[in-house]
SELUM-75305 format. One line per 5 residues: number of its first residue (from 1); their letters; for each residue x, z, y of N, C-alpha, C, CB. Coordinates in steps of 0.2 Angstrom, whole numbers. Each point is the difference from the previous one (the first is absolute). Glycine has a CB too. Layout:
NUM = A = X:Z:Y:X:Z:Y:X:Z:Y:X:Z:Y; ...
END
This chain:
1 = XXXXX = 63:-54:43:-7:-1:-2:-3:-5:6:-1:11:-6; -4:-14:5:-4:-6:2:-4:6:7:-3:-10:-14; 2:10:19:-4:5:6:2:-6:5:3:17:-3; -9:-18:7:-1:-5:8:-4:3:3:1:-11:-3; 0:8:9:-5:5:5:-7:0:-2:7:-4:10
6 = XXXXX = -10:0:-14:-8:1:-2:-2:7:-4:0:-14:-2; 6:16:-2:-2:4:-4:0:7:5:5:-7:-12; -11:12:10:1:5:4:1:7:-4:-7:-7:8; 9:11:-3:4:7:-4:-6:4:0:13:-1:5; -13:4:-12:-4:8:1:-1:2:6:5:3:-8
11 = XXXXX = -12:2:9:-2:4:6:1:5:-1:-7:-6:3; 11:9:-11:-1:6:-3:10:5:-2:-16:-7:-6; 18:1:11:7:2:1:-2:8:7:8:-17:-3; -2:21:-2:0:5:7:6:2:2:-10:4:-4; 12:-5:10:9:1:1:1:5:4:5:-12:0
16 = XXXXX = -2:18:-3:0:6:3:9:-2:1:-12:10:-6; 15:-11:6:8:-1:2:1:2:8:0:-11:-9; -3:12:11:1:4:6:-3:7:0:0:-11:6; -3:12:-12:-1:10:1:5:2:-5:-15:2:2; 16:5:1:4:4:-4:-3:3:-6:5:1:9
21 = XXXXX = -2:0:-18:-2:3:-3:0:7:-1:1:-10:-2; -2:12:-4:0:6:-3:-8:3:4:16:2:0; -16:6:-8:-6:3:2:-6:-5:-5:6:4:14; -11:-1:-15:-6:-3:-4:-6:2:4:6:0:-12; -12:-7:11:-5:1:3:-2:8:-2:-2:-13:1
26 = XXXXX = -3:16:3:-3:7:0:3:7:-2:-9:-7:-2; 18:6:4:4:4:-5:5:1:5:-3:-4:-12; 8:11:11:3:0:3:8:0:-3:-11:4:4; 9:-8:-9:5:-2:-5:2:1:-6:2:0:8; 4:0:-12:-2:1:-6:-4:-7:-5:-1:13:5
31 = XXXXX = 3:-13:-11:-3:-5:-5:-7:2:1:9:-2:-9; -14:-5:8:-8:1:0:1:0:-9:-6:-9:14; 4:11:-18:0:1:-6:-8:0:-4:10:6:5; -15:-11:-7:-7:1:-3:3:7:-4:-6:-15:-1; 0:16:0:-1:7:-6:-6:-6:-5:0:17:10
36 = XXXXX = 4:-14:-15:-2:0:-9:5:-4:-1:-12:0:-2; 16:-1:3:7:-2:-5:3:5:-5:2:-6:9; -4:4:-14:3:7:-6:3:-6:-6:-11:13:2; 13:-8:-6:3:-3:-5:8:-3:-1:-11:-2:0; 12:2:8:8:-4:-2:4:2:8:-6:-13:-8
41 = XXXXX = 14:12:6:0:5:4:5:-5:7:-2:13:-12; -1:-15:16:2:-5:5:7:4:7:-16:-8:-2; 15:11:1:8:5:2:5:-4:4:1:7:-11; 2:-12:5:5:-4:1:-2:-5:6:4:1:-12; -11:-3:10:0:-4:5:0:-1:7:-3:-1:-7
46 = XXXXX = 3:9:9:0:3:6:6:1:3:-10:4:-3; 18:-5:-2:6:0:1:2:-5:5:2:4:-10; 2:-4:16:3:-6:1:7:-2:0:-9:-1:5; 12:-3:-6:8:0:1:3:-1:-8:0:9:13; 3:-6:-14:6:-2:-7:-5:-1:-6:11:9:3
51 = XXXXX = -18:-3:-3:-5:-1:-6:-4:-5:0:0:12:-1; -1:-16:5:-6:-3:1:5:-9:-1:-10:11:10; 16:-12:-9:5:-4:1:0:0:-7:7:1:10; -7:4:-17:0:0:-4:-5:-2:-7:7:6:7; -11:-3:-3:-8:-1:-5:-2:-5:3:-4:12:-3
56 = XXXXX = 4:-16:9:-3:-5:2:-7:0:4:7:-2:-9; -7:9:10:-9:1:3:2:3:6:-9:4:-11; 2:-3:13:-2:-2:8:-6:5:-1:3:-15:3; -1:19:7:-3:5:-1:-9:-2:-2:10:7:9; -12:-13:-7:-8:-5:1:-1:0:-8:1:-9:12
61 = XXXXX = 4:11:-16:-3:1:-7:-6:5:1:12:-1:-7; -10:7:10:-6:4:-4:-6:0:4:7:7:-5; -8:-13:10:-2:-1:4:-8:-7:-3:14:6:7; -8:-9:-11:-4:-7:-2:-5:1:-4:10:-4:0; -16:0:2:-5:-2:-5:-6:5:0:8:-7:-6
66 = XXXXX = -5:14:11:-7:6:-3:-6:-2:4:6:12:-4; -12:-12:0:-6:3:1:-4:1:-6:0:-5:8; -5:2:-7:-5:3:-4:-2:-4:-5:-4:6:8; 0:-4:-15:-3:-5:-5:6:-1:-6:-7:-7:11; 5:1:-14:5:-1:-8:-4:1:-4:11:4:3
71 = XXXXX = -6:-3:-9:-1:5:-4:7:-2:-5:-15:1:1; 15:4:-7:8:0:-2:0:-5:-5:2:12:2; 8:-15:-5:-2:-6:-2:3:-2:1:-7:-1:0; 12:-5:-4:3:-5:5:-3:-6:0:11:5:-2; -14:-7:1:-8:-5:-1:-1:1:7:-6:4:-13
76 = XXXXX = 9:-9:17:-2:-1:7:-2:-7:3:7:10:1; -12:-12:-5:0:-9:0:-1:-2:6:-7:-2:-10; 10:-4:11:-1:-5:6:-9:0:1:12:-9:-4; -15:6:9:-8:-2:1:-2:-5:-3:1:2:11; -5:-4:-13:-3:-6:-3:-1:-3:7:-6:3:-12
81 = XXXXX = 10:-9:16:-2:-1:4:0:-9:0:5:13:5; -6:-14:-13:-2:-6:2:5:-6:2:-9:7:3; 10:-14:-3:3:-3:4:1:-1:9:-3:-2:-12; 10:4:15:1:3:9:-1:-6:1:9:8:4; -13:-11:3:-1:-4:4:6:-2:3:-10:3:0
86 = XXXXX = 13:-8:-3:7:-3:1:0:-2:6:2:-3:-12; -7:2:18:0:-5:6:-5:4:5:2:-13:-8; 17:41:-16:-4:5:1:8:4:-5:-18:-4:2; 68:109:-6:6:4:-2:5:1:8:0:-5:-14; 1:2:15:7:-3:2:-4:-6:4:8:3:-12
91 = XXXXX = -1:-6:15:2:-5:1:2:-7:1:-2:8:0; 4:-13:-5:6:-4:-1:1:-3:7:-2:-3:-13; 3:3:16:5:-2:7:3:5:3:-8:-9:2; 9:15:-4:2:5:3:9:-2:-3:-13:8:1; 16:-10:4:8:-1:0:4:6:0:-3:-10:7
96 = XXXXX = 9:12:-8:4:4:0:4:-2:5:-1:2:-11; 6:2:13:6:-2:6:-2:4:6:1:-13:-3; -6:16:5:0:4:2:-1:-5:8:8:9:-11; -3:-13:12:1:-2:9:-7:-4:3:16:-2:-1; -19:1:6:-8:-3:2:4:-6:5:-11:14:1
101 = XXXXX = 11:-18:-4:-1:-7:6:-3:2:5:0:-8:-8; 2:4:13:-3:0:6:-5:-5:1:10:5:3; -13:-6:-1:-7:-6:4:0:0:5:-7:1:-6; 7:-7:7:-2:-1:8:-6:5:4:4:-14:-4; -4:17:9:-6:1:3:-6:-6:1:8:8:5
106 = XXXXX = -8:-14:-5:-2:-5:2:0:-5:-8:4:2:15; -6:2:-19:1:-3:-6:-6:-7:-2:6:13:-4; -9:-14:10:-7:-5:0:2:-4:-9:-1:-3:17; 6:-4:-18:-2:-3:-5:0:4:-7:4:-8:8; -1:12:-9:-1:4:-6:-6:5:0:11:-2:-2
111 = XXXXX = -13:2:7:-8:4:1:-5:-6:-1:4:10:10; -2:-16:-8:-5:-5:-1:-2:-2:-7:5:-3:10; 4:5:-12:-1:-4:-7:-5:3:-6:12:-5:2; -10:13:1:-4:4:-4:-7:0:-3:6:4:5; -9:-6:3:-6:2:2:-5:-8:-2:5:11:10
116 = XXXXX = 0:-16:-11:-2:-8:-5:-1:3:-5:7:-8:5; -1:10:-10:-1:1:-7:-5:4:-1:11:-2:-2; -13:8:6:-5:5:-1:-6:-3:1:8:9:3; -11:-14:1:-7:-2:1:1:-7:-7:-3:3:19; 9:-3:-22:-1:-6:-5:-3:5:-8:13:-11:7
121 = XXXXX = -9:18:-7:-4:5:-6:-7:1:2:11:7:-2; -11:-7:8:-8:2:2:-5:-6:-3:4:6:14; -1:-12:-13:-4:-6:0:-4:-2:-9:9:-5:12; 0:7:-14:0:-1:-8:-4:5:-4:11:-3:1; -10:10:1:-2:5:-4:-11:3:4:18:4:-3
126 = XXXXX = -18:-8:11:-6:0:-2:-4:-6:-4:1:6:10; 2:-12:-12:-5:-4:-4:1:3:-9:2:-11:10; 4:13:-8:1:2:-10:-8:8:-1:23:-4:-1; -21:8:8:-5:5:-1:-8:-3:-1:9:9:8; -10:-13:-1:-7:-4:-3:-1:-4:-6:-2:-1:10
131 = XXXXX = 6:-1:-15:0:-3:-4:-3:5:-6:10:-8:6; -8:16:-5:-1:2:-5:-7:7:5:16:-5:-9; -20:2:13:-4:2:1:0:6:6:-2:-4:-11; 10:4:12:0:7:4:2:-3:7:4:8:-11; -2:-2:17:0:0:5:10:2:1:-17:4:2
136 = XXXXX = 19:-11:2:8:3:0:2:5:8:4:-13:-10; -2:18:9:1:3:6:6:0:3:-8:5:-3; 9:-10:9:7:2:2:2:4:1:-1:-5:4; 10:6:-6:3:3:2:5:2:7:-4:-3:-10; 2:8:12:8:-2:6:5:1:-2:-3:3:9
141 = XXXXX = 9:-8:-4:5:4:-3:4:-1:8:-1:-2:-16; 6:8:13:1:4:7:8:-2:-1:-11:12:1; 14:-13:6:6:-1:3:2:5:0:-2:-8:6; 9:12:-7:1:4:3:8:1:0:-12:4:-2; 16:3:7:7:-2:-2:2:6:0:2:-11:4
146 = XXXXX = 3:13:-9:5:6:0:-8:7:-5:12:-5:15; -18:6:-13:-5:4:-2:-6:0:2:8:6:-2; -12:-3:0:-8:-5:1:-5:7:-4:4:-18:-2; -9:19:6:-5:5:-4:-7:-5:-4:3:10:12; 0:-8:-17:-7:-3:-7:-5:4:-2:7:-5:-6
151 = XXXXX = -10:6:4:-5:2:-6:2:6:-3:-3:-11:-2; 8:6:-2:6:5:-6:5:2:2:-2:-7:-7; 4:9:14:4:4:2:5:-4:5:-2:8:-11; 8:-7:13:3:-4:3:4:-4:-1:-2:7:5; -1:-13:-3:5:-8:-3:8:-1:2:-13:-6:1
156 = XXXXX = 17:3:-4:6:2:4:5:-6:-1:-2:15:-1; 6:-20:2:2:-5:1:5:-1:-8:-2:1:15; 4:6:-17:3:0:-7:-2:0:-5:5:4:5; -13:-3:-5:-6:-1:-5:2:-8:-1:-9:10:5; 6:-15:0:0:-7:-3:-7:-1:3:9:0:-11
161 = XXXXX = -12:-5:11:-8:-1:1:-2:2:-6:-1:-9:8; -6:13:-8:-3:3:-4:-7:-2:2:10:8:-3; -16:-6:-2:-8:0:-1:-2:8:2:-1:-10:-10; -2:11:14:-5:8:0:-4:-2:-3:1:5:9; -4:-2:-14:-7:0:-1:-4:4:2:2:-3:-7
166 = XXXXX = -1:9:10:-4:5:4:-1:-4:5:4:11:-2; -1:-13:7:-3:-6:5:-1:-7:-1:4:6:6; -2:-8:-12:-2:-7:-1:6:-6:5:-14:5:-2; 20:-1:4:2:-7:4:8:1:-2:-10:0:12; 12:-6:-14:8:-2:0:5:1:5:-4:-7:-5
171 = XXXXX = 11:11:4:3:2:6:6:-4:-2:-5:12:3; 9:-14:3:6:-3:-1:3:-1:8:-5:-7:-12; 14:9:10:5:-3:8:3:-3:-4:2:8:10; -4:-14:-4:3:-6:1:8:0:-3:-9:-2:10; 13:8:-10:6:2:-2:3:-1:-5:-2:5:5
176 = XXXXX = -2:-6:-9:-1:2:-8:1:-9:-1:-9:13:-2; 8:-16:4:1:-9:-2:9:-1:1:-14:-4:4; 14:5:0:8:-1:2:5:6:-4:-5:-5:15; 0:9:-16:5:4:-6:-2:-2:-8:1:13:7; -6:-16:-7:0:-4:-6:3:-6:-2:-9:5:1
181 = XXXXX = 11:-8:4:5:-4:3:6:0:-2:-6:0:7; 9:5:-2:7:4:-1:3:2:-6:-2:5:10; -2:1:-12:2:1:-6:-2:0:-7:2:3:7; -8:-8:-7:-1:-2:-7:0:-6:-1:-5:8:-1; 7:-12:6:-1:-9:-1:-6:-2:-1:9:-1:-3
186 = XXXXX = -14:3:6:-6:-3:-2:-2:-2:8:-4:8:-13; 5:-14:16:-2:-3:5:-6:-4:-1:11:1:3; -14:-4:3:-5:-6:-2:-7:3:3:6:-5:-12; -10:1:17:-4:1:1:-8:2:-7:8:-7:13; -7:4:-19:-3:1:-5:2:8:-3:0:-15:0
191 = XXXXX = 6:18:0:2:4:-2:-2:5:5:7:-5:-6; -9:3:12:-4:6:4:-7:2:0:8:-5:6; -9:-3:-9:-11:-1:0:2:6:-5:-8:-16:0; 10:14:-7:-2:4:-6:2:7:1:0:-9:-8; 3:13:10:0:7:4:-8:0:2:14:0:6
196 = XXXXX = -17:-1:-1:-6:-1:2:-6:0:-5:6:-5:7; -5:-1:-10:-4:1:-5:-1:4:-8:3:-8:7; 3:10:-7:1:7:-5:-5:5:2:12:-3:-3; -10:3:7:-4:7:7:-7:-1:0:9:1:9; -11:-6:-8:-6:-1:1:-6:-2:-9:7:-4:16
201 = XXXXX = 2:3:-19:-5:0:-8:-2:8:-3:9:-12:-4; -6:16:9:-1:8:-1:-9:1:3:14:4:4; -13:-7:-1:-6:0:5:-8:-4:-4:11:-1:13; -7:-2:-17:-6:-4:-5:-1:5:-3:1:-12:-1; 5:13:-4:-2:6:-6:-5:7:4:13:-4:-8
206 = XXXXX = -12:6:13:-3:6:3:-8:-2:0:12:3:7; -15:-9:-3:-4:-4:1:-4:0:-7:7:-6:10; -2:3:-15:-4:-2:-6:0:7:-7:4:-15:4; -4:23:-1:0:4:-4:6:4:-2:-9:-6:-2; 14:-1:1:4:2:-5:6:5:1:-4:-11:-2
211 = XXXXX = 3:10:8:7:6:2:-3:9:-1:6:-10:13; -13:10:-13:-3:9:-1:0:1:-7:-9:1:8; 8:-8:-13:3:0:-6:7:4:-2:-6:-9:1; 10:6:1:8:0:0:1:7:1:3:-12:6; -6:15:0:1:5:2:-2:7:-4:-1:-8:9
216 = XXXXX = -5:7:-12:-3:4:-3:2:1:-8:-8:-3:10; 12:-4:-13:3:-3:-4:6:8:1:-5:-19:1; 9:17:4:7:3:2:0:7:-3:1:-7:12; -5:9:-9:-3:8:0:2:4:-5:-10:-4:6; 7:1:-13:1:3:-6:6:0:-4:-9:-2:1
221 = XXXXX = 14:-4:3:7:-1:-2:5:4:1:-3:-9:1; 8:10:-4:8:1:4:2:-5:5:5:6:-10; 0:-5:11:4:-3:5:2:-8:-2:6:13:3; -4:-11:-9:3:-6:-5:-6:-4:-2:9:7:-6; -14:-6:6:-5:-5:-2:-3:-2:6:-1:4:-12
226 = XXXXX = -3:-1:16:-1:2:5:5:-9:5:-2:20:-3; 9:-21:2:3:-2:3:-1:-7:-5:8:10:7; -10:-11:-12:0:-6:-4:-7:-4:2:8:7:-11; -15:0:13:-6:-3:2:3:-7:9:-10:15:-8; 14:-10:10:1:-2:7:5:-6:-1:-1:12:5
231 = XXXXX = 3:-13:-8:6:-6:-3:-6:-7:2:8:7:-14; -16:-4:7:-3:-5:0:-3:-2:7:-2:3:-13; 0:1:16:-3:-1:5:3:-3:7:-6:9:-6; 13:-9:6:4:-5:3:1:-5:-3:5:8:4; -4:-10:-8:1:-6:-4:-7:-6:3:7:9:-11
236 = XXXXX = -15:-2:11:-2:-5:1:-5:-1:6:3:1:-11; 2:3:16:0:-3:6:3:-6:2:0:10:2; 7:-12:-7:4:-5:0:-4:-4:-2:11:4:-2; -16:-6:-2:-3:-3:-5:-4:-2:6:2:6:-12; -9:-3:15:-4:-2:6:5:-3:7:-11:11:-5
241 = XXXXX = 16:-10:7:3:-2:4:2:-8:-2:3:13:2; 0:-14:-7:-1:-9:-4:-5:-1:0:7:-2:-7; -13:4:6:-7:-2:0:-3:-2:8:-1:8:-11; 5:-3:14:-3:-5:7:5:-3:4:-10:9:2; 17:-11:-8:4:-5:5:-4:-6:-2:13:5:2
246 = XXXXX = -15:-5:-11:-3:-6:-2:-5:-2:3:4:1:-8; -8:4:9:-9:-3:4:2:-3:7:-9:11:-4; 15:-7:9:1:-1:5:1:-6:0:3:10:3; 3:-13:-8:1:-9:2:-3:-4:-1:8:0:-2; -17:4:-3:-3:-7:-1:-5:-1:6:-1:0:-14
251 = XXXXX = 1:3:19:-7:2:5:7:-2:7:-13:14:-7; 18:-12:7:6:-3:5:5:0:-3:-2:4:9; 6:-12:-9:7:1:-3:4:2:5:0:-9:-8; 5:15:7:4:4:1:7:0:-1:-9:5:-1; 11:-6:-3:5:2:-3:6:-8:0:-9:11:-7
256 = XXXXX = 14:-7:10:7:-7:-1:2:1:-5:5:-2:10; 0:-4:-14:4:2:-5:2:4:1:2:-8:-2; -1:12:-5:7:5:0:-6:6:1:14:-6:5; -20:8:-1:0:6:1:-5:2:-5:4:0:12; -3:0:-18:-4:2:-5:5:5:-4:-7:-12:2
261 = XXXXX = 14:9:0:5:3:-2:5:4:2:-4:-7:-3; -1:8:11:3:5:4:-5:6:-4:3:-8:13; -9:9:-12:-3:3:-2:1:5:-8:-6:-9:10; 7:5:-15:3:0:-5:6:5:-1:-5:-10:0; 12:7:7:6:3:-1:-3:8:5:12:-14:-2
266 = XXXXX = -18:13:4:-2:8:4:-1:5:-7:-7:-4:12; 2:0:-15:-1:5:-4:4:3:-5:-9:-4:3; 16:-1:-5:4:0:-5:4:6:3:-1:-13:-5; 2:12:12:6:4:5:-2:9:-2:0:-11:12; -7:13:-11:-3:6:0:-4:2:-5:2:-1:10
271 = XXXXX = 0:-1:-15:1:3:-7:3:6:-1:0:-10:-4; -4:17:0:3:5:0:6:1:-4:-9:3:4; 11:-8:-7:5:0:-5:6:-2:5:-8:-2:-11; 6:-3:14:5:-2:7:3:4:6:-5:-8:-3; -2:10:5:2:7:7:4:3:-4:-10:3:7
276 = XXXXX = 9:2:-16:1:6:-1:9:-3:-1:-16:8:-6; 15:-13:3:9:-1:-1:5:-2:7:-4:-4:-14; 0:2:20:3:-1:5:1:7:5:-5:-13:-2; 2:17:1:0:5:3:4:5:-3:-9:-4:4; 8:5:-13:1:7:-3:4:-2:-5:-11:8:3
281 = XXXXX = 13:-14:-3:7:-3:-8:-4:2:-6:14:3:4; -21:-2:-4:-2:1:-7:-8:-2:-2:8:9:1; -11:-9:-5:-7:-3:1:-3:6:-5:2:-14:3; -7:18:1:-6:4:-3:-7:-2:-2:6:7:7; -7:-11:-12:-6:-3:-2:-6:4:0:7:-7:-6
286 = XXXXX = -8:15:5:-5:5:1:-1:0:8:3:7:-11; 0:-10:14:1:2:6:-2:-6:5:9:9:-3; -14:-14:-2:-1:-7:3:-5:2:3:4:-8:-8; -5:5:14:-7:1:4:-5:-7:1:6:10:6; 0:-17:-6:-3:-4:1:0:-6:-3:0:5:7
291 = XXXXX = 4:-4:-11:1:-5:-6:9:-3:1:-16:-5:0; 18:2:-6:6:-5:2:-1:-4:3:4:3:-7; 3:-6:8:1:-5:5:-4:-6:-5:12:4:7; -11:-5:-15:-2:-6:-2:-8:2:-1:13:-5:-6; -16:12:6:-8:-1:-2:-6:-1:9:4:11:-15
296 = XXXXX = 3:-8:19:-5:-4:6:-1:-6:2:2:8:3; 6:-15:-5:-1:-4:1:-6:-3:-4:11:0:3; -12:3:-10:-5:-2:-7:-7:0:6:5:7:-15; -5:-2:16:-8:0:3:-1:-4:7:-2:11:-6; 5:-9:9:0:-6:5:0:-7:1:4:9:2
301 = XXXXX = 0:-11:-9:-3:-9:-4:-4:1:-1:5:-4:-5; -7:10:1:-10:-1:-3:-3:-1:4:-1:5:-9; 1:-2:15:-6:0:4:1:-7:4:-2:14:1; 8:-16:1:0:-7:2:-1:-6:-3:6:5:4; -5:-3:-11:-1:-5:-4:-5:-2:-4:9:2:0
306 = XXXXX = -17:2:1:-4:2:-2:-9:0:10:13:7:-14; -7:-6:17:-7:1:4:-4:7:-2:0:-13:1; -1:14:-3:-4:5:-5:-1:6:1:2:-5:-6; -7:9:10:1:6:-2:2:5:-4:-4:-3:4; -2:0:-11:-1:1:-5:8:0:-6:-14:-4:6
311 = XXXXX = 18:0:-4:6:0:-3:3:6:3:2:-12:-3; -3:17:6:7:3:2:-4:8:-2:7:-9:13; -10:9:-19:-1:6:-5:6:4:-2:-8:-5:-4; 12:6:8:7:5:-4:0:3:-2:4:1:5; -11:6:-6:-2:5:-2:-1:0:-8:-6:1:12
316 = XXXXX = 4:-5:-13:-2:-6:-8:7:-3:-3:-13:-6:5; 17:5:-1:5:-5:-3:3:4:-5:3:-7:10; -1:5:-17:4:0:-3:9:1:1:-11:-4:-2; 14:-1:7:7:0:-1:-1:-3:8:5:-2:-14; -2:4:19:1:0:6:3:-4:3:0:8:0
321 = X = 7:-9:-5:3:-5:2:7:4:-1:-10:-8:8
END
């Protein structure tokens, strides 16, 4: 990706890589848990090791998307937001394998590059928010290595970067690229942005309602359906992530050959149909959390290929891909 010394980095990076984790804020440990979750029964999600390798989830499933508001439905429209001012469950990066790469203590350029791509979502997604009248609120997103205290309980390097919504801010070690690397073949400084950006397409839907929806949406379901609403809602994080690589290259060209296609072979890489047969020789389709490999590439075209918020309705679609 295109980055020179003009461009500057986020002020809203935060690198705790030198504090120790574990433990939750105002707690003496133990899962931070909201109360009013009923209806469905998230158990599993709270497994780690052989069960979680299997179903695919991540303890931040039961974590994801609660607050307040909605109402029931799968009827979760996009905004009317007009034309963007072009000049707009679970986890899926949670890896299997078990072993944490190492990072440098002094990891400066990959902290740099972070905190580029992150002031470039900031830039995008505040014009696409004034565009549709609203106020976009940075996110931080936070550095950290091996475990890290969130919101949603204790973040931890085998999770993958993930979205709090209780705190609003993106978590991610640096570790996790070089094991996305290693063992999925998904290299490329583009394959790194959209990590980022998926995360922070969490952070829109939260912003724009849609995730208390989802949530409240969840509630009334089983497990099985409950994980079909969560499909959509990853999908269309993929979906706003292409929406702000496209805005991003019309306001800065970015991108070199090929890394369009870096980004693409990411999302193809961590498909749950792919993890679940690279890890467990079998594929559990009830047990999808974030779509397949070929319906995340679908959405992550559409939103590239579109610019558009407004194209990345998953909620509405008919056929996924």
């Amino acid at each position: 990706m295109r980055y020179d010394d003009q461009d500057k980095e986020s002020k809203n990076v935060e690198d705790r890589r030198a504090q120790g984790g574990g433990g939750f804020p105002g707690m003496g440990g133990g899962m931070r848990i909201p109360i009013g979750g009923g209806g469905m029964s998230f158990t599993t999600m709270l497994i780690i090791g052989a069960v979680m390798l299997l179903f695919g989830m991540n303890p931040l499933d039961l974590l994801r998307n609660m607050g307040p508001g909605g109402s029931g439905g799968i009827n979760i429209p996009m905004p009317d937001m007009g034309r963007p001012d072009a000049r707009s469950g679970d986890n899926p990066f949670r890896l299997p394998g078990g072993g944490q790469a190492q990072v440098p203590a002094a990891d400066d350029d990959m902290k740099k590059f972070v905190g580029l791509v992150l002031a470039d979502t900031e830039n995008v997604w505040g014009r696409v928010f004034k565009a549709m009248g609203k106020t976009y609120e940075d996110p931080p997103l936070v550095i950290f290595r091996g475990a890290t205290r969130t919101a949603c309980g204790q973040g931890q390097t085998a999770m993958g970067p993930f979205y709090c919504p209780l705190d609003r801010k993106v978590y991610i070690d640096l570790a996790f690229y070089e094991q996305l690397k290693r063992q999925f073949n998904a290299p490329g400084e583009f394959a790194q942005a959209y990590v980022i950006a998926h995360e922070v397409g969490h952070h829109v839907q939260t912003l724009l309602g849609i995730s208390a929806k989802v949530q409240q949406l969840k509630e009334s379901m089983n497990e099985r359906q409950a994980n079909q609403v969560q499909v959509r809602m990853e999908l269309q994080a993929d979906c706003l992530a292409g929406v702000w690589a496209a805005l991003n290259e019309q306001l800065k060209p970015r991108l070199e050959p090929g890394e369009i296609e870096q980004a693409l072979n990411a999302a193809s890489q961590i498909g749950d149909d792919n993890i679940q047969k690279k890890t467990t020789g079998r594929i559990v389709p009830d047990a999808f959390t974030h779509g397949t490999s070929a319906q995340r590439v679908k959405w992550f075209k559409q939103g590239i290929s579109t610019g558009n918020i407004r194209s990345c309705d998953t909620f509405n679609a008919s056929d996924l891909g």
